[in-house]
Biopython code that builds the backbone (N, CA, C, O; Angstrom):
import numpy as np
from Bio.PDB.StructureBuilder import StructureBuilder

atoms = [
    (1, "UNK", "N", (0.852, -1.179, 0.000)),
    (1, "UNK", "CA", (0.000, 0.000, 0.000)),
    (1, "UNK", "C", (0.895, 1.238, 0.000)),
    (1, "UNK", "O", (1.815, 1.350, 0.810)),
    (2, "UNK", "N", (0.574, 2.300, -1.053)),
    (2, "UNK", "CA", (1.249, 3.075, -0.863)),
    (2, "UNK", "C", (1.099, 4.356, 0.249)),
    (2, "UNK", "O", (-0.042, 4.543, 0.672)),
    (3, "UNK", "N", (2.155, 5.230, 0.736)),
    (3, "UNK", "CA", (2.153, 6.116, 1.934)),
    (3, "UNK", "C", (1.627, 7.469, 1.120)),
    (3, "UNK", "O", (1.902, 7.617, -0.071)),
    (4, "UNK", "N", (0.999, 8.253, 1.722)),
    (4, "UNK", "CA", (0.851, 10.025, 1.306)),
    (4, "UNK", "C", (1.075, 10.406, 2.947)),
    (4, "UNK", "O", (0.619, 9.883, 3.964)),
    (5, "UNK", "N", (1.807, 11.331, 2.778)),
    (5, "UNK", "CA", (2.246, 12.257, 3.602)),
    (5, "UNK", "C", (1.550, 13.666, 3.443)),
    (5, "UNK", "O", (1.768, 14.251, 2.382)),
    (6, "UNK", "N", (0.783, 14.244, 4.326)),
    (6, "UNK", "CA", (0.017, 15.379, 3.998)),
    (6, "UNK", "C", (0.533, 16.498, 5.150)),
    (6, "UNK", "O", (0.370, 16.404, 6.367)),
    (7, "UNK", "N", (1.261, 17.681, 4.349)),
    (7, "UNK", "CA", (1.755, 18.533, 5.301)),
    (7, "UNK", "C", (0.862, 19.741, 5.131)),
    (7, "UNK", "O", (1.202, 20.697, 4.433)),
    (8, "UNK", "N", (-0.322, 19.680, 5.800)),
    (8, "UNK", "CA", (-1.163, 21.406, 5.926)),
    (8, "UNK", "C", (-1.049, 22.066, 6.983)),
    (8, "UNK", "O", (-1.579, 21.341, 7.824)),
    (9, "UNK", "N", (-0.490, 23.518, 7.786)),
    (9, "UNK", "CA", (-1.132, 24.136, 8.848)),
    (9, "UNK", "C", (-2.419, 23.986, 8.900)),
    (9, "UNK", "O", (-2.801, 23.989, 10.070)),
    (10, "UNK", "N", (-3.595, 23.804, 7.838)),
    (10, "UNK", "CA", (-4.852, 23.753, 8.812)),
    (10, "UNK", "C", (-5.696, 22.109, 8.824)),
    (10, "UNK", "O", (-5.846, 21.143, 8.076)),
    (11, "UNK", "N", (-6.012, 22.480, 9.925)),
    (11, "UNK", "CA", (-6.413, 20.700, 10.766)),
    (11, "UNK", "C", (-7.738, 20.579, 9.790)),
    (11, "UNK", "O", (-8.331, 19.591, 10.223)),
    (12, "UNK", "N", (-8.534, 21.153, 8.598)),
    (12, "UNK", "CA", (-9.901, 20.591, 8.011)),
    (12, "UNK", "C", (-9.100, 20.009, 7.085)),
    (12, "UNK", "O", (-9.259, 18.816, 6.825)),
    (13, "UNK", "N", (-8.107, 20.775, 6.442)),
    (13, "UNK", "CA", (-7.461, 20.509, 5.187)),
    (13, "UNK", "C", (-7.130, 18.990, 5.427)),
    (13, "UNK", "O", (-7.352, 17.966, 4.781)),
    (14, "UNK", "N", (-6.628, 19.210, 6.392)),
    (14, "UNK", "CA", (-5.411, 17.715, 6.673)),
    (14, "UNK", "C", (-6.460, 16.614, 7.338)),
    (14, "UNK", "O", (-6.362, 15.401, 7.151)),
    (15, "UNK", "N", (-7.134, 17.036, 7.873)),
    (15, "UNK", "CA", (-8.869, 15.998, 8.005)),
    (15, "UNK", "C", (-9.725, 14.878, 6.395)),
    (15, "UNK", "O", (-9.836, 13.694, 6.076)),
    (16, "UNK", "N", (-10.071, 16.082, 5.922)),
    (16, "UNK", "CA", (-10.444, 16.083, 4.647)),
    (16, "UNK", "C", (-9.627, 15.241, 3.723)),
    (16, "UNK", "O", (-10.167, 14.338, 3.085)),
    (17, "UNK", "N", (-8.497, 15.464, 3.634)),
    (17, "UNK", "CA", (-7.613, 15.079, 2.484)),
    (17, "UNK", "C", (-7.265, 13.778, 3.164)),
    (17, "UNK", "O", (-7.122, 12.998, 2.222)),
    (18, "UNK", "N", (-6.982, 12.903, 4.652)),
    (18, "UNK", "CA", (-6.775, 12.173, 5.393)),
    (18, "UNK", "C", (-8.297, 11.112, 4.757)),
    (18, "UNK", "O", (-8.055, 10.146, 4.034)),
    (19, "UNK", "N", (-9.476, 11.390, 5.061)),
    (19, "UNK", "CA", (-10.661, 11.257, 4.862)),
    (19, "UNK", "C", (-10.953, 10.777, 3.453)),
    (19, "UNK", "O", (-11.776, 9.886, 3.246)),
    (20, "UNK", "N", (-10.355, 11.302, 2.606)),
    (20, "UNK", "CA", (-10.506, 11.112, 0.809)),
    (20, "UNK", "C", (-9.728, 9.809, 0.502)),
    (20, "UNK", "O", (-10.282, 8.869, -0.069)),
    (21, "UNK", "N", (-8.303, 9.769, 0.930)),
    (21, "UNK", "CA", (-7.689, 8.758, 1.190)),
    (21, "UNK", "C", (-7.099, 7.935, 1.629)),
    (21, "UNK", "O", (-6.081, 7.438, 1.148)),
    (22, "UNK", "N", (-7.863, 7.526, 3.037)),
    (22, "UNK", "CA", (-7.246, 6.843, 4.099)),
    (22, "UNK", "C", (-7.818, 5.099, 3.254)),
    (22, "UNK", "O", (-7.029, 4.155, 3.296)),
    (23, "UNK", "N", (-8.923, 4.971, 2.708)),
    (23, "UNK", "CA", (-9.352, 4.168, 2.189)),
    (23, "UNK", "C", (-8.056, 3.140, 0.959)),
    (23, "UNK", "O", (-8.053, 1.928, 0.746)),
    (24, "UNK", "N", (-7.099, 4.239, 0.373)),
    (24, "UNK", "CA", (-6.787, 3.496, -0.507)),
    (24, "UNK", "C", (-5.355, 3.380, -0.078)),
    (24, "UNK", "O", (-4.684, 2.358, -0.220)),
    (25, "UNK", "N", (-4.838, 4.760, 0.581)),
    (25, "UNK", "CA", (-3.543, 4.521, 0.856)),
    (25, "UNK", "C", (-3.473, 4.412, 2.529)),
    (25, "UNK", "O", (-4.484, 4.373, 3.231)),
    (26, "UNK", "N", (-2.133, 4.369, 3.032)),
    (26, "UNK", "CA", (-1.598, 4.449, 4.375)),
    (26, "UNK", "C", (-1.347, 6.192, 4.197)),
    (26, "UNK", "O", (-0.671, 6.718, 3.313)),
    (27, "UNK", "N", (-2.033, 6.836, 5.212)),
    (27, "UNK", "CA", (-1.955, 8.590, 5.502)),
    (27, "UNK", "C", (-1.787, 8.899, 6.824)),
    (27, "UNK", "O", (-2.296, 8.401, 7.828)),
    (28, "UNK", "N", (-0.828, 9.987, 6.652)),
    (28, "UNK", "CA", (-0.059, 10.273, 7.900)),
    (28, "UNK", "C", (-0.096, 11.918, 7.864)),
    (28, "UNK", "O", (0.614, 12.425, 6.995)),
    (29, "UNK", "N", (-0.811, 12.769, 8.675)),
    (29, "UNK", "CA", (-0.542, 13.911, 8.226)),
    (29, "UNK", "C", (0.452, 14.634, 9.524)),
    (29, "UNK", "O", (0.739, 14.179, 10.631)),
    (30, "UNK", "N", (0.909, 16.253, 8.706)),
    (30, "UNK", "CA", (1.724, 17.136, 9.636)),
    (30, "UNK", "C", (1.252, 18.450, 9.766)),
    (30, "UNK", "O", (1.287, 19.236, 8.820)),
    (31, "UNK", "N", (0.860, 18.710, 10.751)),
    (31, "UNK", "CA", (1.328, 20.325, 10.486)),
    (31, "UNK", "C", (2.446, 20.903, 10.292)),
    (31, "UNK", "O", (3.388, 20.202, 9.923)),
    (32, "UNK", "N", (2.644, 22.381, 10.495)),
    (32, "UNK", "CA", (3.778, 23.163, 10.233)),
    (32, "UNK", "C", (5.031, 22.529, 11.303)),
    (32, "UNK", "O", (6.027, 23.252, 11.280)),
    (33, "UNK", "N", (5.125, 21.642, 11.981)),
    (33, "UNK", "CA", (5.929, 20.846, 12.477)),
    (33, "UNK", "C", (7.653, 21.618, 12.458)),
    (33, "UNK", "O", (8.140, 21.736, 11.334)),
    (34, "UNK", "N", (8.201, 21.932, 13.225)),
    (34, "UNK", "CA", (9.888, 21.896, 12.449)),
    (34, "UNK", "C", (10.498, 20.388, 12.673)),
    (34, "UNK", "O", (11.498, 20.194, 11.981)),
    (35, "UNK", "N", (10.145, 19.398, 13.408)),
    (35, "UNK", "CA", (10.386, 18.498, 12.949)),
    (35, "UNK", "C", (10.024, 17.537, 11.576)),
    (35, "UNK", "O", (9.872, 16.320, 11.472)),
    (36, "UNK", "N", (9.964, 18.517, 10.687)),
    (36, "UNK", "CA", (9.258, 17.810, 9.008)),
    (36, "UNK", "C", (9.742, 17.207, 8.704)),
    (36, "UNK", "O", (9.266, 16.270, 8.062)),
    (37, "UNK", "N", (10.899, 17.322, 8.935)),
    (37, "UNK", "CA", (11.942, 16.147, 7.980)),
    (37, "UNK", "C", (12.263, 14.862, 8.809)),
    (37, "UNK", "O", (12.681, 13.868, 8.215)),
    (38, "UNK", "N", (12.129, 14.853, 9.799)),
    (38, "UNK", "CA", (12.688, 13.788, 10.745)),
    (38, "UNK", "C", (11.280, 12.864, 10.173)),
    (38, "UNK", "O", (11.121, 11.771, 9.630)),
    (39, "UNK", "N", (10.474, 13.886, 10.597)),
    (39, "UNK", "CA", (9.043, 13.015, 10.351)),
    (39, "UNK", "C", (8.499, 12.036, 8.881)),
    (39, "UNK", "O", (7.820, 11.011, 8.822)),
    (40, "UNK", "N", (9.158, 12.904, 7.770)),
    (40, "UNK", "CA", (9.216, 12.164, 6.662)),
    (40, "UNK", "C", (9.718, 11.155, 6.755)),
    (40, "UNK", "O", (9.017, 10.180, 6.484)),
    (41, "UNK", "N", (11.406, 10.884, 7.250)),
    (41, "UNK", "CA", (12.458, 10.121, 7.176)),
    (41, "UNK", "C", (11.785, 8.923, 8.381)),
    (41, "UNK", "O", (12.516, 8.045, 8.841)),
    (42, "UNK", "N", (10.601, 9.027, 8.706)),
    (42, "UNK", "CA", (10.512, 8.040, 9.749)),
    (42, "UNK", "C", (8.852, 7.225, 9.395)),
    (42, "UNK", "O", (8.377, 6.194, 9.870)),
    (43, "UNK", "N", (8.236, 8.293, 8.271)),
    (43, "UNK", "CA", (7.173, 7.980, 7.631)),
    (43, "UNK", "C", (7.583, 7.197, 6.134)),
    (43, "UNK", "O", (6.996, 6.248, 5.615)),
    (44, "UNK", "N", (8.407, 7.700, 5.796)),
    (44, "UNK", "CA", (8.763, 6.922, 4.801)),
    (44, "UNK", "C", (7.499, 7.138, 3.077)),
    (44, "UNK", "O", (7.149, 6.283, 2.264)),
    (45, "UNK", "N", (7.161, 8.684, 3.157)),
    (45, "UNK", "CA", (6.213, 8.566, 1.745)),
    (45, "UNK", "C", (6.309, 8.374, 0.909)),
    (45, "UNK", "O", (7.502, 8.563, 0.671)),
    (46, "UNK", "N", (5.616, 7.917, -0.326)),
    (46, "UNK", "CA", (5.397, 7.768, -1.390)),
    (46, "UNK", "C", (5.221, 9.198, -2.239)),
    (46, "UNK", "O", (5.701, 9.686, -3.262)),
    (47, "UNK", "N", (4.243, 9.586, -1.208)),
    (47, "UNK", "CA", (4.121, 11.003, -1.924)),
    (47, "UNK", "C", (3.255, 12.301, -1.056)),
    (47, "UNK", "O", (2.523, 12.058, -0.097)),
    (48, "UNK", "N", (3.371, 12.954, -1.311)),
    (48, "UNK", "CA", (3.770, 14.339, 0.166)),
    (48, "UNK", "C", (2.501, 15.104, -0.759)),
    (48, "UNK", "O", (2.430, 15.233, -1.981)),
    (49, "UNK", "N", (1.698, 15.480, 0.136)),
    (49, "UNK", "CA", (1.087, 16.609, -0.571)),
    (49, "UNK", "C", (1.206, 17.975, 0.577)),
    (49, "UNK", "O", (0.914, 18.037, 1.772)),
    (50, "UNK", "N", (1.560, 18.620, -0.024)),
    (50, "UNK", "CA", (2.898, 19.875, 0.902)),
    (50, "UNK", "C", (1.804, 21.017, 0.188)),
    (50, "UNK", "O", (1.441, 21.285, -0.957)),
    (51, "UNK", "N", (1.450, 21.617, 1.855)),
    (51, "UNK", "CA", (0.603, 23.256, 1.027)),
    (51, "UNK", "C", (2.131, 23.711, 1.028)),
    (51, "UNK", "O", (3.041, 23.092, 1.580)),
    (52, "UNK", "N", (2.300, 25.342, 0.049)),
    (52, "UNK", "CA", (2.498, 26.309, -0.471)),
    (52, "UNK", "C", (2.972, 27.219, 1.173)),
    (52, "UNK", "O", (4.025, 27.587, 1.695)),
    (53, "UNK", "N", (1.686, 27.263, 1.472)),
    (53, "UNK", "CA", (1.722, 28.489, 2.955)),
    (53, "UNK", "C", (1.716, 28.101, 3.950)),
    (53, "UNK", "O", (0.541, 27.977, 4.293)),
    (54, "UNK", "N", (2.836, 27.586, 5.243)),
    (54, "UNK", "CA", (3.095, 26.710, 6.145)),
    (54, "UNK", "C", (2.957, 27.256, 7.291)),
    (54, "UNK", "O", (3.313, 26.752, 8.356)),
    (55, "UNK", "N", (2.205, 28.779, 7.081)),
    (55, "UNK", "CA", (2.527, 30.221, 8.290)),
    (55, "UNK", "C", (4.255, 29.982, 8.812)),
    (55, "UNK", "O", (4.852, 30.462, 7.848)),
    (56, "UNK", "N", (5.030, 29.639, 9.525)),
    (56, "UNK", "CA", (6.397, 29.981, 9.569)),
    (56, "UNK", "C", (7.517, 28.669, 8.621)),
    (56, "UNK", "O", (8.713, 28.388, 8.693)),
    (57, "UNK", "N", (6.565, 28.245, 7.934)),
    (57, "UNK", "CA", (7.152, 27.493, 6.705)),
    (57, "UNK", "C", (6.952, 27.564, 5.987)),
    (57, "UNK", "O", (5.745, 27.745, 5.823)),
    (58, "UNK", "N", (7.941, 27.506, 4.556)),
    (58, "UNK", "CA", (7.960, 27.888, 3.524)),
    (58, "UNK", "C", (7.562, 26.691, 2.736)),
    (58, "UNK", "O", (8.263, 25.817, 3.245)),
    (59, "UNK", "N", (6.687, 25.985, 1.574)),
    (59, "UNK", "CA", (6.588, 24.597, 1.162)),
    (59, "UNK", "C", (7.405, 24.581, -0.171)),
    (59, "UNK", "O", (8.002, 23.562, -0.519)),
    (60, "UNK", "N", (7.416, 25.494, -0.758)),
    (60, "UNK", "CA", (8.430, 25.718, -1.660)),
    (60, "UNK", "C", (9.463, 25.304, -1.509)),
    (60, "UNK", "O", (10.042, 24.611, -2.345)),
    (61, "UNK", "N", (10.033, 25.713, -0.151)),
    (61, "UNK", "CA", (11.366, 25.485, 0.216)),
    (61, "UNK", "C", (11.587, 23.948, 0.833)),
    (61, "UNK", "O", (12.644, 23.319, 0.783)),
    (62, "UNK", "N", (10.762, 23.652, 1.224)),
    (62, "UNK", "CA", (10.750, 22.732, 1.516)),
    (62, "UNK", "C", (10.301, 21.403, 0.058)),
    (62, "UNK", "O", (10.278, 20.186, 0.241)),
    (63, "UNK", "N", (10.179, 21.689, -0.484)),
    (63, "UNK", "CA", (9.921, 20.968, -1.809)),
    (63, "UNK", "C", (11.173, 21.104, -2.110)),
    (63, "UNK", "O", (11.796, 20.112, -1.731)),
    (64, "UNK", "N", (12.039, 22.125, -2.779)),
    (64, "UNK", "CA", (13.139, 22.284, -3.062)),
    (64, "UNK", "C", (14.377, 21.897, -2.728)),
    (64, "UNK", "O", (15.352, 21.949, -3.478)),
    (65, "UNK", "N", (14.360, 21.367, -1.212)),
    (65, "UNK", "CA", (14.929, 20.834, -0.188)),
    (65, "UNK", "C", (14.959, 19.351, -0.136)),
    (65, "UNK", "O", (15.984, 18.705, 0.083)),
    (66, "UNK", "N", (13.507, 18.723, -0.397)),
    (66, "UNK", "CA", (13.409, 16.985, -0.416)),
    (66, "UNK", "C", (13.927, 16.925, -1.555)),
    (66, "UNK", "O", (14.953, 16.244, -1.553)),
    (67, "UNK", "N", (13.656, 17.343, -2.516)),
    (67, "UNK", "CA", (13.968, 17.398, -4.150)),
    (67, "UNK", "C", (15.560, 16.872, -4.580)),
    (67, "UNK", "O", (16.014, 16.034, -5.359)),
    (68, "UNK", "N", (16.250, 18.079, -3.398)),
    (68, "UNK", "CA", (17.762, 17.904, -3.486)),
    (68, "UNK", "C", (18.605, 16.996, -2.869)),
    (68, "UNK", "O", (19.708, 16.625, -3.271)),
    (69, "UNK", "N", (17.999, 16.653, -1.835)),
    (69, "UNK", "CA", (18.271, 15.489, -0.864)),
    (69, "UNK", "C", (18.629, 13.949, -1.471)),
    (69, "UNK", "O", (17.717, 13.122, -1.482)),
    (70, "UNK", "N", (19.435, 13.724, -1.773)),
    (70, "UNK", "CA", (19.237, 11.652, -2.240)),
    (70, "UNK", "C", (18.574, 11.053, -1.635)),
    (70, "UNK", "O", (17.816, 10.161, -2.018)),
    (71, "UNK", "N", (18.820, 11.610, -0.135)),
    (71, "UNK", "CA", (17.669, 10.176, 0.471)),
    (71, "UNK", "C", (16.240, 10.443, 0.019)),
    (71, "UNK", "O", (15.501, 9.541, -0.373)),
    (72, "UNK", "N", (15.888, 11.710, 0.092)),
    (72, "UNK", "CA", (14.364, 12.208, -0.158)),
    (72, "UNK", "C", (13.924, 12.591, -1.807)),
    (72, "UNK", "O", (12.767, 12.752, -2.192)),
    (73, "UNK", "N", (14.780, 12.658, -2.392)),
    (73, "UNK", "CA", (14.489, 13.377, -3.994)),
    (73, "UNK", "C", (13.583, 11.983, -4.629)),
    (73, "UNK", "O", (13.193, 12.137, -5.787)),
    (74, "UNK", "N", (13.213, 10.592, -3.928)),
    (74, "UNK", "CA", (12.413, 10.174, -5.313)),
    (74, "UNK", "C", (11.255, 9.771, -4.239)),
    (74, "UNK", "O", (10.796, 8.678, -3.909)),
    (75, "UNK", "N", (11.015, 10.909, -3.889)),
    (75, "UNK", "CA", (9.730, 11.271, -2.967)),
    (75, "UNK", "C", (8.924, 11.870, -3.877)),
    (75, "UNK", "O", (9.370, 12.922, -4.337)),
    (76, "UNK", "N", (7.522, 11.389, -4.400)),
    (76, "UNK", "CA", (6.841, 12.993, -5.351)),
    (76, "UNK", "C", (6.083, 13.609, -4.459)),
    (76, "UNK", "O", (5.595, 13.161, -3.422)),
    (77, "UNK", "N", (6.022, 14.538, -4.869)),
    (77, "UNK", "CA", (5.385, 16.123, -4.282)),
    (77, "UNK", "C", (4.667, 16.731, -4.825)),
    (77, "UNK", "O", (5.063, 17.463, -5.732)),
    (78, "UNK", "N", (2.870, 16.640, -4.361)),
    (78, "UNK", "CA", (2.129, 17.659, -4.844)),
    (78, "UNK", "C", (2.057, 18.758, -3.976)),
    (78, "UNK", "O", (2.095, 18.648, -2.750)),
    (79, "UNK", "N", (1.918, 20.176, -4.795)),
    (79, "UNK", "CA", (2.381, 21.193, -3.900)),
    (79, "UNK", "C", (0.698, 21.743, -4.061)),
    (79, "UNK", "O", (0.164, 21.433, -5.126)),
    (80, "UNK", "N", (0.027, 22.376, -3.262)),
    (80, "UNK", "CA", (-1.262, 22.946, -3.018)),
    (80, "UNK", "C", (-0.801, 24.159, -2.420)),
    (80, "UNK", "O", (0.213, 24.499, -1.810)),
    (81, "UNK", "N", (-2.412, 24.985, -2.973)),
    (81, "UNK", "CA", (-2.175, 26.382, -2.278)),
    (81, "UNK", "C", (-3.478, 26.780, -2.678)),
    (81, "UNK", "O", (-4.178, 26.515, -3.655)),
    (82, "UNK", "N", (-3.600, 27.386, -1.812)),
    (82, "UNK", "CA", (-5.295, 28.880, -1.968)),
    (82, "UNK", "C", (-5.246, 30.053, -3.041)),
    (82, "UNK", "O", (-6.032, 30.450, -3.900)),
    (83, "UNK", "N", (-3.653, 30.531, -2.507)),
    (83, "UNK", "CA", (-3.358, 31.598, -3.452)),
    (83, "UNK", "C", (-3.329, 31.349, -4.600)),
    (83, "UNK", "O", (-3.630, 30.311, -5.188)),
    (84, "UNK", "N", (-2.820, 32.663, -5.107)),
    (84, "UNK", "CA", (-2.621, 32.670, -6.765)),
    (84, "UNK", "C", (-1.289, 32.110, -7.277)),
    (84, "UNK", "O", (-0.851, 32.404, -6.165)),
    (85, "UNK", "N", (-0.410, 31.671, -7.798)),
    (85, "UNK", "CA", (0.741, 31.555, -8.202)),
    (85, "UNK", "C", (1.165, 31.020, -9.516)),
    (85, "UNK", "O", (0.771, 29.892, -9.813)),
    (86, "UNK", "N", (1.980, 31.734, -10.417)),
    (86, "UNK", "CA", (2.413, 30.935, -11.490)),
    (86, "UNK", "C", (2.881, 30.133, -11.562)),
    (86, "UNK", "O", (4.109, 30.175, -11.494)),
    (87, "UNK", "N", (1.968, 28.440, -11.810)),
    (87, "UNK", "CA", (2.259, 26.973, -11.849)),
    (87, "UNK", "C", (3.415, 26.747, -12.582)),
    (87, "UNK", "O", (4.190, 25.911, -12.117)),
    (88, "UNK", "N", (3.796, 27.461, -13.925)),
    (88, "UNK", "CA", (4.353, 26.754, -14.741)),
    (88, "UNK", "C", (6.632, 26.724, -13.571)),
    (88, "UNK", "O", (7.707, 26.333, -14.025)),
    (89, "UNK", "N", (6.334, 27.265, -12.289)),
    (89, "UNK", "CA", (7.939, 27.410, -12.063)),
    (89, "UNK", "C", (7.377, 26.344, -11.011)),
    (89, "UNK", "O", (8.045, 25.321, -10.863)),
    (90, "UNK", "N", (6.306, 26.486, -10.335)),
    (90, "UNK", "CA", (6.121, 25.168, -9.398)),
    (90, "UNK", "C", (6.114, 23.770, -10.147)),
    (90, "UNK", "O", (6.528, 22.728, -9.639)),
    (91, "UNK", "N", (5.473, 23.916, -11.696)),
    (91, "UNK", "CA", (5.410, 22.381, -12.276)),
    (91, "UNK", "C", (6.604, 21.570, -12.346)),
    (91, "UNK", "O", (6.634, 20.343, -12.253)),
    (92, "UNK", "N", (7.773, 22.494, -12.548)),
    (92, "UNK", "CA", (9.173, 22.616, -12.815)),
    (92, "UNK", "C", (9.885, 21.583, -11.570)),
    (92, "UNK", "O", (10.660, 20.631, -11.666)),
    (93, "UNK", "N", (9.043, 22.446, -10.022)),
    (93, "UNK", "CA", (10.347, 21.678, -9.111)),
    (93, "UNK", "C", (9.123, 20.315, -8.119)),
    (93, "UNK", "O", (9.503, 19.611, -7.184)),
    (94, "UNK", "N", (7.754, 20.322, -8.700)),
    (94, "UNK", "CA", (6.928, 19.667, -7.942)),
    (94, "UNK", "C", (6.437, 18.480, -9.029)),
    (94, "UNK", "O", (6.777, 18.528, -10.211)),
    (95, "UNK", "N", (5.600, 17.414, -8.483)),
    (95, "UNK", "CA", (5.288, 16.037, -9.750)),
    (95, "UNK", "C", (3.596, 16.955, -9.592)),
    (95, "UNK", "O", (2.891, 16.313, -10.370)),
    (96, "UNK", "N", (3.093, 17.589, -9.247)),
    (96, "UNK", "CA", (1.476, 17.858, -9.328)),
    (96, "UNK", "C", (1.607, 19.239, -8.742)),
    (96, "UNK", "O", (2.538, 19.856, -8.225)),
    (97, "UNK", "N", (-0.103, 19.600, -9.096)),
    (97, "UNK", "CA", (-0.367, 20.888, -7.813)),
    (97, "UNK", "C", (-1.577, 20.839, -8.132)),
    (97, "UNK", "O", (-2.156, 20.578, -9.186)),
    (98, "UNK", "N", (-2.042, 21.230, -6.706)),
    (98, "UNK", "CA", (-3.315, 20.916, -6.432)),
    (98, "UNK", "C", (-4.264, 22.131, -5.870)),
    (98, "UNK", "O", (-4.180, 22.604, -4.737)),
    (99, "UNK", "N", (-5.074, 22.494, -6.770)),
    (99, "UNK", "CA", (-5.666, 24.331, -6.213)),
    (99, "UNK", "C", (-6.897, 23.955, -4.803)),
    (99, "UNK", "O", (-7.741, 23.068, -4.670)),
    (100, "UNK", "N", (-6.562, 24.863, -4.121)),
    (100, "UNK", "CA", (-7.734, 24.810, -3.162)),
    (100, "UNK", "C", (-8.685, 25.971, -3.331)),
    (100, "UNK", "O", (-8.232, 27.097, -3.535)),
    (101, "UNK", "N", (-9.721, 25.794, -3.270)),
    (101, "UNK", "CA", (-10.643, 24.627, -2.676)),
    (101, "UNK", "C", (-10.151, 23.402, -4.502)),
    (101, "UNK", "O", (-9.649, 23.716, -5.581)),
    (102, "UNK", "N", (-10.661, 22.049, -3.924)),
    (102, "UNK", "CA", (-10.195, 20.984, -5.008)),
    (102, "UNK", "C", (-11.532, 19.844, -4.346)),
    (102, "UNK", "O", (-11.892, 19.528, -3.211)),
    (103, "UNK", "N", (-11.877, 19.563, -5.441)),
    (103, "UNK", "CA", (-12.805, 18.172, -5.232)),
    (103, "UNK", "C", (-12.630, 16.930, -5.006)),
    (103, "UNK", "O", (-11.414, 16.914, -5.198)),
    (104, "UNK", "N", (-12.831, 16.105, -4.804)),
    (104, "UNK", "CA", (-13.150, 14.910, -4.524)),
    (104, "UNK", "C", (-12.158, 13.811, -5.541)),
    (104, "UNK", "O", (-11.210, 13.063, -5.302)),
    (105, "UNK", "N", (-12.888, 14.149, -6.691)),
    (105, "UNK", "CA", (-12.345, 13.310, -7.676)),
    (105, "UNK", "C", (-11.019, 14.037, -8.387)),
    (105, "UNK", "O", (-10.634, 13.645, -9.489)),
    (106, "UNK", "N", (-10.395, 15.047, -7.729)),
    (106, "UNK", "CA", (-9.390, 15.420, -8.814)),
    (106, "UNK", "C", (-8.174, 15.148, -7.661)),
    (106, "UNK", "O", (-7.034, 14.926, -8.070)),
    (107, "UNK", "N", (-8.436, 15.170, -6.311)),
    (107, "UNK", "CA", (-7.555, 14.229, -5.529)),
    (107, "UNK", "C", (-6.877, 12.891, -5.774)),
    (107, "UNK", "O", (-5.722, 12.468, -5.805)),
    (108, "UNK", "N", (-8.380, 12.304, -5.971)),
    (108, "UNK", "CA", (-7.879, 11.127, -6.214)),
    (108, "UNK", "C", (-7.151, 10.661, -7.356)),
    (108, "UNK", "O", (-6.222, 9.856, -7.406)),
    (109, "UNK", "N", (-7.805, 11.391, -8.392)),
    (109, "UNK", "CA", (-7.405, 10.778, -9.766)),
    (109, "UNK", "C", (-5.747, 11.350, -9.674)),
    (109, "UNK", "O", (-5.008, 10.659, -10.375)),
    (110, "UNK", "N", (-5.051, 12.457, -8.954)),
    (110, "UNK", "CA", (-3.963, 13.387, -8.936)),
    (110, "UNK", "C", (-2.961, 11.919, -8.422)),
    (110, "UNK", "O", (-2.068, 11.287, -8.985)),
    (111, "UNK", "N", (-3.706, 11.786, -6.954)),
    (111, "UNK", "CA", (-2.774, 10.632, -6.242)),
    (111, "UNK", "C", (-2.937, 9.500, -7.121)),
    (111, "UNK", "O", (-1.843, 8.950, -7.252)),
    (112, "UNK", "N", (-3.710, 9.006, -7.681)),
    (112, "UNK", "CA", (-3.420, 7.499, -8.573)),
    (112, "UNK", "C", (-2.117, 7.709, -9.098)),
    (112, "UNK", "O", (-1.017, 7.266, -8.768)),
    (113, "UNK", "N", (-2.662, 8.845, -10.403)),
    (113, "UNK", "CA", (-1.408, 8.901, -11.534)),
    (113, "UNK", "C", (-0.098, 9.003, -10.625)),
    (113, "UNK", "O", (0.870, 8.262, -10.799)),
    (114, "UNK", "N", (-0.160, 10.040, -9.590)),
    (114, "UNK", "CA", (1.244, 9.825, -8.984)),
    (114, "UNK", "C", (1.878, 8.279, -8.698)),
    (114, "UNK", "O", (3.058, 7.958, -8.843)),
    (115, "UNK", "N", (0.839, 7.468, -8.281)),
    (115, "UNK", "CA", (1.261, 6.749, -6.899)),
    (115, "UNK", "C", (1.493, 5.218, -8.196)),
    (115, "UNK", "O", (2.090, 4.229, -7.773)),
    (116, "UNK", "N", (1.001, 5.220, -9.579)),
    (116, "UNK", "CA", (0.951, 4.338, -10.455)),
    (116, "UNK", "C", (2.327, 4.242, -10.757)),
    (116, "UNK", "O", (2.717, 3.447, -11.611)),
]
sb = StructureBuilder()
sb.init_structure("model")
sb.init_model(0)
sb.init_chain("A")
sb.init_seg("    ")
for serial, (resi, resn, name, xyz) in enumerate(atoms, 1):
    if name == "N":
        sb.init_residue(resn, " ", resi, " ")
    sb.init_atom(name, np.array(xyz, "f"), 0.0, 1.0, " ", f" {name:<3s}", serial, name[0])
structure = sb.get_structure()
């Protein structure tokens, strides 16, 4: 079974998205944690869905960061966010992105293709 790792500051997000696919995969979520990385390295994901706005974390940076890592770079990463942002530099360093608010079925179908 594969792992998703869900890193949101807010507890509906990380409810919700826990909720959509606890059924198919093994889900583990985080908040803005500064232990993130320990926590990955001990969760072991398949694939991270990392908001954008972490309030004193950056997900960007933190995408940019697993990315570069050997142990962590063949981790995929969908990156989510509320705001506005030009996808085409996030498509670049992330495997997805996911706009909020997001439905039901574009979760799932997002995590298949990843997780296939």
């Amino acid at each position: 079974m594969s792992k998703v790792l869900i890193l949101d500051d807010d507890a509906d997000i990380r409810n919700v998205l826990r909720l959509i696919l606890e059924s198919s995969y093994e889900v583990y979520s985080l908040n803005n944690s500064d232990s993130w990385l320990q926590e990955i390295h001990d969760f072991n994901p398949d694939v991270i869905i990392l908001d954008i706005r972490l309030g004193n974390l950056d997900g960007i940076a933190i995408c940019k960061e697993l990315k570069s890592r050997p142990e962590t770079r063949h981790i995929k990463v969908i990156l989510t966010t509320a705001a506005l942002y030009d996808m085409k530099p996030l498509k670049k360093i992330s495997d997805g992105f996911l706009e909020k608010p997001f439905d039901i079925d574009t979760v799932v179908k997002l995590v298949q293709r990843i997780c296939d």
